[in-house]
C-alpha positions as CSV (number, residue, x, y, z in Angstrom):
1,X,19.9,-16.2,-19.8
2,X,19.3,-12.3,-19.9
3,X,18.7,-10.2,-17.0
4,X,17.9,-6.7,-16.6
5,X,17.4,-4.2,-13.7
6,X,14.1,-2.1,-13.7
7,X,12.9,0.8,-11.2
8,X,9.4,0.1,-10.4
9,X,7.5,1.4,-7.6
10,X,10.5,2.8,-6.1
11,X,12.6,-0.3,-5.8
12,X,14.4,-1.8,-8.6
13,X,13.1,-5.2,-9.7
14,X,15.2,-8.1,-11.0
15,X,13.3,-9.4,-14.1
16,X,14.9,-12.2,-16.0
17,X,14.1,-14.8,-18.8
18,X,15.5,-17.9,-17.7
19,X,13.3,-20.9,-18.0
20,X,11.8,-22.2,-15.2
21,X,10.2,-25.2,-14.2
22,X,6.6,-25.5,-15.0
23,X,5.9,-26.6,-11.0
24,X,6.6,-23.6,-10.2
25,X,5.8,-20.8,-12.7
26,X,2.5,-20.3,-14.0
27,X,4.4,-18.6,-16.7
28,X,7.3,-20.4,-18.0
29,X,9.5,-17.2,-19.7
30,X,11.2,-19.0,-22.9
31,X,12.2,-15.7,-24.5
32,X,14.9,-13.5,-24.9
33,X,13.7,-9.9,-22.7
34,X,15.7,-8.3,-24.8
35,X,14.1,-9.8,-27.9
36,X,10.3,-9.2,-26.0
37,X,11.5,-5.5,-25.1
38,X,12.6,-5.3,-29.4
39,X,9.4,-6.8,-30.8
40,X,6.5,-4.9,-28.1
41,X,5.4,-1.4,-28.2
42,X,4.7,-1.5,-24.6
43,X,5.7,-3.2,-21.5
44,X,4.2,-3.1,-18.2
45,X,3.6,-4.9,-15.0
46,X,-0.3,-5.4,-13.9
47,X,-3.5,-7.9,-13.4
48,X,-6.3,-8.4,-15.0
49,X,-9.5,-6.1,-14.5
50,X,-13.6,-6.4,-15.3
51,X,-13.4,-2.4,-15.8
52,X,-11.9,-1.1,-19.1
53,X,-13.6,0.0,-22.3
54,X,-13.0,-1.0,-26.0
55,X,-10.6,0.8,-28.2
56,X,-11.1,1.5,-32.1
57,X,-10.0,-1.8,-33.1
58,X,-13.5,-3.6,-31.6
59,X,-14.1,-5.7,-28.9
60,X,-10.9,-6.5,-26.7
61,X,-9.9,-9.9,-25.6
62,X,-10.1,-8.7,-21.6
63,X,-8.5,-5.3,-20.1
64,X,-5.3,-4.9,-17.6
65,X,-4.7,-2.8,-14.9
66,X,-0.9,-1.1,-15.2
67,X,1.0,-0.9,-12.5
68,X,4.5,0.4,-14.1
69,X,5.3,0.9,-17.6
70,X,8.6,-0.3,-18.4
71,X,8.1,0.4,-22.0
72,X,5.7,2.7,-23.5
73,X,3.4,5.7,-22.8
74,X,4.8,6.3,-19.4
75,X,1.1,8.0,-18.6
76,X,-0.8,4.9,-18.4
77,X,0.2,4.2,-14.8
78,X,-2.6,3.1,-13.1
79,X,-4.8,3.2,-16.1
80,X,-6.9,0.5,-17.9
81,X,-5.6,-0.8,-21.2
82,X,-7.6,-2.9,-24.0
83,X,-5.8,-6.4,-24.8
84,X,-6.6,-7.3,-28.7
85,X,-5.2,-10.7,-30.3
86,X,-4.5,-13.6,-27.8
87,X,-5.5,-13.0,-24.8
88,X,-2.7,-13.6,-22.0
89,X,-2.9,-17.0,-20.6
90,X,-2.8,-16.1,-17.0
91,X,-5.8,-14.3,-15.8
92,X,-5.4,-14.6,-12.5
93,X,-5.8,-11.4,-10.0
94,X,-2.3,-11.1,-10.0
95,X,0.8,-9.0,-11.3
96,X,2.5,-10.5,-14.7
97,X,4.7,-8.9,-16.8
98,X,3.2,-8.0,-20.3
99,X,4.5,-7.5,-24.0
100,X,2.5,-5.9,-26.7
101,X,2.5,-4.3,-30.1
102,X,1.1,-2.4,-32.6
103,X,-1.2,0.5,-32.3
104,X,-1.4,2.3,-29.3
105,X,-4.8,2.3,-29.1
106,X,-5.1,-1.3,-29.7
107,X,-2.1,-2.8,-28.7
108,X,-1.9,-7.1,-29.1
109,X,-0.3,-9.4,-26.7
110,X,3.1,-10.4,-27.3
111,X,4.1,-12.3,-24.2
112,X,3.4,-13.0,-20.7
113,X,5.8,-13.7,-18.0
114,X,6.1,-13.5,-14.1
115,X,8.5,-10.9,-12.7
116,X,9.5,-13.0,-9.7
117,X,10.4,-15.8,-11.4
118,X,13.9,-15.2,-11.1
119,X,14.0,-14.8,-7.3
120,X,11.7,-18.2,-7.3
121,X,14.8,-20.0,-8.8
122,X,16.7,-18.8,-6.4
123,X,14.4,-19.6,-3.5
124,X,14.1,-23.2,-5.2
125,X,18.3,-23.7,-5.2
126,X,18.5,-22.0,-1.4
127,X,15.4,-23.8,0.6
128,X,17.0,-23.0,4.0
129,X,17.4,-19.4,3.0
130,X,15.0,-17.5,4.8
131,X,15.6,-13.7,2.8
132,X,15.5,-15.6,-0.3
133,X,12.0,-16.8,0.5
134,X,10.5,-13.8,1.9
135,X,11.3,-11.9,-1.0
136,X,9.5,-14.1,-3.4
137,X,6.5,-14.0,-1.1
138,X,6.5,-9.9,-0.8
139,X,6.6,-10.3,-4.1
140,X,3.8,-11.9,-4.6
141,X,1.9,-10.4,-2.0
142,X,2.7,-7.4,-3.4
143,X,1.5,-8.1,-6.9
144,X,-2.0,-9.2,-5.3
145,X,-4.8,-6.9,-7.5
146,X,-6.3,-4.1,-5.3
147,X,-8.4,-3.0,-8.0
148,X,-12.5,-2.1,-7.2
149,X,-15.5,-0.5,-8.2
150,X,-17.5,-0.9,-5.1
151,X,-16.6,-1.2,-1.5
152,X,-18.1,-4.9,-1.8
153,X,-15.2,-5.6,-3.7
154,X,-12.8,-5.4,-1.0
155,X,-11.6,-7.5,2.0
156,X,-8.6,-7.5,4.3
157,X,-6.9,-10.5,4.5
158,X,-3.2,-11.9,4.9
159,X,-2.3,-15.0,3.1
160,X,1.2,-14.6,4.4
161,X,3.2,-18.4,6.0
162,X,4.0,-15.6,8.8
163,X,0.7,-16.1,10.8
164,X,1.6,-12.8,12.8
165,X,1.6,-10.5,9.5
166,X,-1.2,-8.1,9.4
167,X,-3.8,-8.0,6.9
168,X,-3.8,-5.7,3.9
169,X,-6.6,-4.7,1.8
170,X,-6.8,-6.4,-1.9
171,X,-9.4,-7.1,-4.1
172,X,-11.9,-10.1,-3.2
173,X,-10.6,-12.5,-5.9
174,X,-7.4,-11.9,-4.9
175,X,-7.5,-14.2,-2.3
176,X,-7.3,-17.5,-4.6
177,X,-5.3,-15.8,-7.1
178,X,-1.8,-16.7,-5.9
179,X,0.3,-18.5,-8.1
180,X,0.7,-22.8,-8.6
181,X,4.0,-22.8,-6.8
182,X,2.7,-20.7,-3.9
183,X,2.0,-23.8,-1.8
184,X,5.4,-24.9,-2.1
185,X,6.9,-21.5,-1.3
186,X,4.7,-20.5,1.5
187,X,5.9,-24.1,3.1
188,X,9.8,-23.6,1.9
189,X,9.4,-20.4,4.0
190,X,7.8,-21.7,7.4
191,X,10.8,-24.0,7.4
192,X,13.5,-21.6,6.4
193,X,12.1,-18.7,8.8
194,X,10.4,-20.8,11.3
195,X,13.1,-20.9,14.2
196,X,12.9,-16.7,14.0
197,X,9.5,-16.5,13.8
198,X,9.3,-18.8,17.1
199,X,10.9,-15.6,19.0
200,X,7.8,-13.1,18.0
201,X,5.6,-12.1,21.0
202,X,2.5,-13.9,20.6
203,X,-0.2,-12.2,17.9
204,X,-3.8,-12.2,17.4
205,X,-5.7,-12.1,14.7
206,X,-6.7,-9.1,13.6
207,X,-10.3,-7.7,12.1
208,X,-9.3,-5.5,9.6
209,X,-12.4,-3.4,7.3
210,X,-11.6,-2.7,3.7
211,X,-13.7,-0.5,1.6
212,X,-13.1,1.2,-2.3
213,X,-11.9,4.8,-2.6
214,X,-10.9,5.9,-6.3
215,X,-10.8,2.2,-7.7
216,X,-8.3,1.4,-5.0
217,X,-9.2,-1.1,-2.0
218,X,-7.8,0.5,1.0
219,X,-7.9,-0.3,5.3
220,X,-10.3,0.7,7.0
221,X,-13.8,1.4,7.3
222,X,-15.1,4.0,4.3
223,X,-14.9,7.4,6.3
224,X,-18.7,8.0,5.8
225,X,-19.6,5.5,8.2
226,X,-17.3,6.5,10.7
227,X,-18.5,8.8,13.6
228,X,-18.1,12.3,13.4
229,X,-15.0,13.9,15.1
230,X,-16.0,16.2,18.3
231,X,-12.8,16.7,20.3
232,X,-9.4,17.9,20.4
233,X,-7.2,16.8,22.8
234,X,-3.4,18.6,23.9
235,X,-1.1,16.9,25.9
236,X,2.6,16.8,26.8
237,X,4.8,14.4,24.8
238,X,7.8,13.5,23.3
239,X,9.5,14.3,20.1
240,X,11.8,11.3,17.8
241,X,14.6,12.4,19.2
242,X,13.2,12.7,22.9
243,X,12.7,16.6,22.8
244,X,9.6,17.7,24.4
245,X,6.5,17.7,22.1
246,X,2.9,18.7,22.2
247,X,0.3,15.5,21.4
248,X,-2.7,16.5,19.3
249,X,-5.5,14.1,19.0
250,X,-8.9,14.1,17.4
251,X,-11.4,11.7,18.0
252,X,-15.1,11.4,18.8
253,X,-17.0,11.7,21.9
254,X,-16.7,8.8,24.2
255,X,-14.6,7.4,21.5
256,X,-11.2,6.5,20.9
257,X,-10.9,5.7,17.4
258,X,-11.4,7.2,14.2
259,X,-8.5,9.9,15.5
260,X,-6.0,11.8,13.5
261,X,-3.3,12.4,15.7
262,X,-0.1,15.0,15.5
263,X,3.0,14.9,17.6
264,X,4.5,18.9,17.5
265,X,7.9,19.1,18.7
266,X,9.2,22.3,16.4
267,X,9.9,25.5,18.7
268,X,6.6,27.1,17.2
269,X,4.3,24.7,19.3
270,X,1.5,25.4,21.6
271,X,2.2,25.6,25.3
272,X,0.2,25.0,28.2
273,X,-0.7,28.4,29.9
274,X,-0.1,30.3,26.6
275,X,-3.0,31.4,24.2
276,X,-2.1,32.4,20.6
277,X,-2.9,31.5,17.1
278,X,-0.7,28.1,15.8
279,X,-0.3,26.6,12.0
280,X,1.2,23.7,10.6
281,X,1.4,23.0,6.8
282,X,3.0,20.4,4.6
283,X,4.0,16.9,4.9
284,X,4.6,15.4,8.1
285,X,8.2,15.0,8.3
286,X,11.4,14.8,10.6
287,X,13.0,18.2,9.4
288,X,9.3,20.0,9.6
289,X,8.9,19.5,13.0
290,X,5.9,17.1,12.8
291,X,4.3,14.0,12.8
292,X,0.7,12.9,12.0
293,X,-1.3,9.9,11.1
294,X,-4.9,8.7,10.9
295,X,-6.3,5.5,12.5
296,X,-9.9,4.6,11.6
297,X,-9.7,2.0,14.1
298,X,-7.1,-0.1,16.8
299,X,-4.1,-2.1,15.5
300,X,-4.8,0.2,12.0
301,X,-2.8,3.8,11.6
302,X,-1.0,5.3,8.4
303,X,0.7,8.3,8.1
304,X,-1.2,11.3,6.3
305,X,0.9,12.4,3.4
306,X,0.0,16.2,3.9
307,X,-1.9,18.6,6.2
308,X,-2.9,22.0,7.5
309,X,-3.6,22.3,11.1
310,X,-5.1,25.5,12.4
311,X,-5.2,25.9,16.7
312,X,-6.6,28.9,17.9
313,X,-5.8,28.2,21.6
314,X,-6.9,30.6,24.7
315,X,-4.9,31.4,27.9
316,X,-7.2,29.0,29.4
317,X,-5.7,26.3,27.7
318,X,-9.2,26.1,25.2
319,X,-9.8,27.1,21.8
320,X,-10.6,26.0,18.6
321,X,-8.6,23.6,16.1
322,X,-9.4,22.7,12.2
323,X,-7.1,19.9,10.2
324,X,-7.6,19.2,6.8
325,X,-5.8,16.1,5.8
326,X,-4.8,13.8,2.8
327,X,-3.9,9.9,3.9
328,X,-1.6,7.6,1.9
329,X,-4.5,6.4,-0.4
330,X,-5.5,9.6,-1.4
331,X,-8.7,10.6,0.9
332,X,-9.6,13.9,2.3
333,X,-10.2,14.2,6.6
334,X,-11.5,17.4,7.7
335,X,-12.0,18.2,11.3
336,X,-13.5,21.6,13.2
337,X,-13.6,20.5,16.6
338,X,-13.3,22.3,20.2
339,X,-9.6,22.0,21.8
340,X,-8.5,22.1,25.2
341,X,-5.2,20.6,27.2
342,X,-6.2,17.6,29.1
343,X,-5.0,17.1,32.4
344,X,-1.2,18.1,32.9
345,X,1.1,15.0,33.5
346,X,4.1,15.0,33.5
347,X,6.9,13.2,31.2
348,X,10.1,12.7,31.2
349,X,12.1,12.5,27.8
350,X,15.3,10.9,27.2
């Protein structure tokens, strides 16, 4: 048996060749990775997609999404690439491990294999293990396709044993795309975990939206459907580390949700009583004084991955605030709304 370490999405997978048992992998590896890694051109991690085009060498024998390239042309992350020769023999809306060679442009299939298929063995030798279990099933959770061309193409769903896991937005035909040995894994891991998932609060279920943004299904509802921010709302908080802070929330009229909403605890904050002119800029983060997220509806928030946040605040407490924001998935929120300091209250840190 030959295993190797690889960094992919910034973690670093276990991927191994050992043979293992038909029952439960759809893709028995029966190869060397060293020898695959020799013989292929190109290696990558990814699922099957409907949306690619042809390359030079005619019509290909279906198209993958890439996930991480652990050999190859490094660029085509998240790109669509042609398949020529034999085409893969699992198709399912899932992430497998591929091996091709050749041209770039044309690449042919080499080999398949799954990536957790060395984490299923050891779930299969260590049933009462509850870590050993999970991991298999983020795994292949994880690997579910998100790909999309239309916001049709999208639902929230969790097929997690955990019945108190959230949902996360895949890719419709994701949903009966889980591998043959699923079944047996999803029940090795209500037995293992069940006595710790006993002691959760009770949970439930929750409606989650999904729509299509750049190929990619994401949570919540498509932001042009959403009502249109009107308000801006200051009140007192309290930083991480129990500081005082500043709570700034958008939102609609009449309306709690869509919001973005920014928790200010750096010195530089506005202060009730006090007009003056206030910026932040950058990533939300710890050392940056700063917090924000967006929430397009309850029970669904994610933290925007940069902003700028203008408040032009008068002595009166009133003024005017703009945010221009980027979430997680990559969409743009802008707000111009009125602001004003809601009623004072007051809060005790610490």
């Amino acid at each position: 048996m030959l295993t190797t370490y690889s960094h992919i999405a910034g973690t670093f997978i276990l991927l191994t060749v050992a043979p293992v048992c038909a029952a439960d992998s759809p893709v028995p590896a029966t190869r060397p990775l060293g020898a695959l890694l020799g013989e292929s051109t190109l290696a990558f991690t990814g699922w099957p997609t409907a949306r690619g085009t042809d390359g030079p060498c005619g019509k290909a024998v279906g198209y993958w999404q890439v996930r991480q390239v652990l050999k190859g042309d490094k660029g085509l992350k998240d790109k669509v690439v042609p398949i020529y020769g034999q085409a893969p023999p699992d198709r399912g809306a899932h992430t497998t491990l591929l091996f091709l060679k050749g041209r770039a442009d044309c690449p042919e299939f080499v080999a398949q294999q799954d990536p957790a298929a060395e984490a299923l063995r050891r779930s299969i030798q260590e049933p009462d293990e509850c870590h050993q279990q999970l991991e298999v099933v983020q795994r292949v959770l994880g690997g579910l396709a998100t790909d999309c061309d239309v916001d049709d193409d999208c639902e929230a769903f969790s097929l997690h044993p955990n019945a108190c896991e959230r949902p996360h937005p895949y890719a419709k035909r994701a949903k009966t795309a889980t591998p043959p040995y699923w079944e047996a894994l999803a029940a090795r891991a209500r037995q293992a975990c069940g006595s710790d998932w006993s002691k959760q609060p009770a949970c439930a279920p929750v409606v989650m939206p999904a729509h299509c943004h750049e190929h990619r299904c994401v949570e919540g509802p498509p932001l042009g459907k959403l009502p249109r921010w009107t308000h801006g709302t200051l009140v007192e908080s309290c930083a991480p580390t129990d500081a005082p802070a500043i709570s700034v929330v958008v939102h609609p009229q009449g309306a709690g949700f869509p919001s973005i909403n920014v928790n200010w605890w750096r010195k530089e904050r506005p202060q009730r009583g006090e007009g003056g002119t206030y910026e932040l800029v950058g990533g939300p983060a710890y050392n940056e004084g700063f917090g924000a997220s967006y929430c397009p509806m309850a029970q669904s928030c994610q933290p925007l991955r940069s902003m700028h946040l203008r408040l032009e605040l008068g002595a009166d407490g009133k003024g005017e605030l703009k945010i221009e924001g980027e979430t997680l998935s990559g969409e743009k929120l802008d707000a111009k709304v009125p602001a004003e300091f809601g009623p004072a209250q007051r809060v005790f840190c610490g």
